[in-house]
C-alpha positions as CSV (number, residue, x, y, z in Angstrom):
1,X,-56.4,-24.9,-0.9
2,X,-52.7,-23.4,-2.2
3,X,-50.0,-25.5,-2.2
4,X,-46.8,-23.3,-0.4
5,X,-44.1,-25.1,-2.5
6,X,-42.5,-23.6,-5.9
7,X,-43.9,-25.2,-8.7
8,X,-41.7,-28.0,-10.5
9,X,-40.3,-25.2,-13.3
10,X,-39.2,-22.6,-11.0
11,X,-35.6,-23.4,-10.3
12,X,-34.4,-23.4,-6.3
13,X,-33.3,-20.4,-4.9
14,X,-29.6,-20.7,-3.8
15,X,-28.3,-17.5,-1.0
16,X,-24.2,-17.8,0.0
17,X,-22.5,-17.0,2.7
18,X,-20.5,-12.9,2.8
19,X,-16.7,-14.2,1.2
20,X,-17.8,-17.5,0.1
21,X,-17.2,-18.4,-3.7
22,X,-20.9,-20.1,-5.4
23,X,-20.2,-23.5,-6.7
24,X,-18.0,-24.0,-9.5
25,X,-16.2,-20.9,-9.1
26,X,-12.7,-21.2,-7.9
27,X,-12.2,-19.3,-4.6
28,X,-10.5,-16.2,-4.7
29,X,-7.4,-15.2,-3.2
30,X,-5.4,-12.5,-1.2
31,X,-1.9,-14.2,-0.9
32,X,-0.4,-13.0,-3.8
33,X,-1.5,-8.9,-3.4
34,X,-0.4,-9.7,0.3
35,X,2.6,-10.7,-0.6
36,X,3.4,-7.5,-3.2
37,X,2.5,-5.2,-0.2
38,X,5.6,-6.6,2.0
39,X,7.6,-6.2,-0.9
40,X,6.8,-2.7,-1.0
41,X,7.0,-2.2,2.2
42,X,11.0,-3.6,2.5
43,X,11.8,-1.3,-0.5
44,X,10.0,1.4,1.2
45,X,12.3,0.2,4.1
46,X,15.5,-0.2,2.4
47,X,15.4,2.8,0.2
48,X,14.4,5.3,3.1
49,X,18.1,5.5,4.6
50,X,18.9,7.4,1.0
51,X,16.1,9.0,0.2
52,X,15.1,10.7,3.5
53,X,18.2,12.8,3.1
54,X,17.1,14.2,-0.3
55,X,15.3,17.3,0.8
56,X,11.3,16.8,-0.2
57,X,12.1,13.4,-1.8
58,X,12.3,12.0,1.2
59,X,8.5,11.2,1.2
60,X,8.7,8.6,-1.2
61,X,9.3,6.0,0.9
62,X,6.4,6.5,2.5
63,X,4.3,6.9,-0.6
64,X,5.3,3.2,-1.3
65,X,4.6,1.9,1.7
66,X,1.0,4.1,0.6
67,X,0.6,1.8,-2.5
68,X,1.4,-1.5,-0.3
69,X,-2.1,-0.7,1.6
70,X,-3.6,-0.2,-1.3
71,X,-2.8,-2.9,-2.4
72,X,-3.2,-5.2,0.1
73,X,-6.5,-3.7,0.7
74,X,-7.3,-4.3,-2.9
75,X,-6.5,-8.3,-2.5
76,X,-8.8,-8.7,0.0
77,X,-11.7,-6.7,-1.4
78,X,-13.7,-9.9,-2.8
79,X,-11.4,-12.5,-1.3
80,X,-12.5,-15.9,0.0
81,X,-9.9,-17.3,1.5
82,X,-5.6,-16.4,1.8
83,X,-6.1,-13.2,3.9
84,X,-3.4,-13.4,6.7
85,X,-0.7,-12.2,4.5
86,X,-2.6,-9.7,2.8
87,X,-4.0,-8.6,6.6
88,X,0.0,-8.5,7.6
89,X,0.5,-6.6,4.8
90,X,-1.9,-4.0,5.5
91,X,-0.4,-3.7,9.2
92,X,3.3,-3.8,8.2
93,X,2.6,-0.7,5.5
94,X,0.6,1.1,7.9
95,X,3.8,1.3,10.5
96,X,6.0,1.7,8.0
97,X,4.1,4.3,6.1
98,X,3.8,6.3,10.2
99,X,7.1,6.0,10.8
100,X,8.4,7.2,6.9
101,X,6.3,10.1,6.8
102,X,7.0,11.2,10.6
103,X,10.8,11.0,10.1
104,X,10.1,12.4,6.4
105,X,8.3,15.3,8.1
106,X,11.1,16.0,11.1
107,X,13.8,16.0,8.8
108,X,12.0,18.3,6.4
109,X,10.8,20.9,8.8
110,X,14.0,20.5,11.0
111,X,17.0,19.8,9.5
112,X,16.6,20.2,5.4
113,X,14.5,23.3,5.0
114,X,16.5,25.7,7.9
115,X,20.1,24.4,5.8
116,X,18.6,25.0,2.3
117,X,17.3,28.6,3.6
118,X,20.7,29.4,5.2
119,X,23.4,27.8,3.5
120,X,23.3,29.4,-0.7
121,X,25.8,26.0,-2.1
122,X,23.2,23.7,-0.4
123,X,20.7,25.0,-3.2
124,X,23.1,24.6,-6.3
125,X,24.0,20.6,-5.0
126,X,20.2,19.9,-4.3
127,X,20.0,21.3,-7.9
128,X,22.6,19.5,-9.1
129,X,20.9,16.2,-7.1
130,X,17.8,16.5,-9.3
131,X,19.5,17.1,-12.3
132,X,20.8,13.7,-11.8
133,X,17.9,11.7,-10.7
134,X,15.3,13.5,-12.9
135,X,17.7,14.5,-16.0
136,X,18.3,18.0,-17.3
């Protein structure tokens, strides 16, 4: 006759829960990443009113609301516990980001691009523009 049960030296066989930290690991979590995503999404916010009527710069608003669902995605990749802001986060940049890169896109194809064709001084104060943001 076998006997079914492990034998005294095998040690027990422990299976967790998806998103549940093992004993004696401190739970992970997603507030702090979901709480650098809003941030980026208010700059991305507060700086588009400038920046959208730069002429092609005008999509980096959006590419920072971009790196708030990155990362806000990142936090809660592995994340136990803490994921409403992080969840907000990923929400709030995913408007923004729709909205940036919609207006960014209008402006671009409707306004900027037909004045920079048309108009010769509009090219030497975009040039002059870069020259101050990005140096000579």
């Amino acid at each position: 006759m076998s006997n079914s049960y492990p034998s005294q030296g095998t040690p027990p066989v422990q299976v967790y829960q998806h998103n549940t930290a093992a004993p004696g690991v401190p739970p992970k979590s997603a507030t702090g990443k979901g709480v650098v995503s809003m941030v980026l999404a208010a700059i991305a916010l507060f700086t588009a009113p400038l920046l959208l009527l730069i002429p092609y710069i005008g999509f980096l608003p959006a590419l920072i609301a971009g790196a708030g669902i990155i990362v806000a995605w990142a936090g809660l990749r592995g994340a136990t516990h803490g994921t409403g802001l992080a969840v907000t986060g990923i929400i709030v940049c995913v408007v923004v980001f729709a909205i940036l890169a919609g207006v960014a896109t209008v402006w671009n194809l409707v306004v900027a691009d037909p004045a920079v064709r048309d108009y010769e001084e509009l090219h030497e104060v975009i040039d002059y523009i870069k020259s101050l943001i990005f140096g000579s």
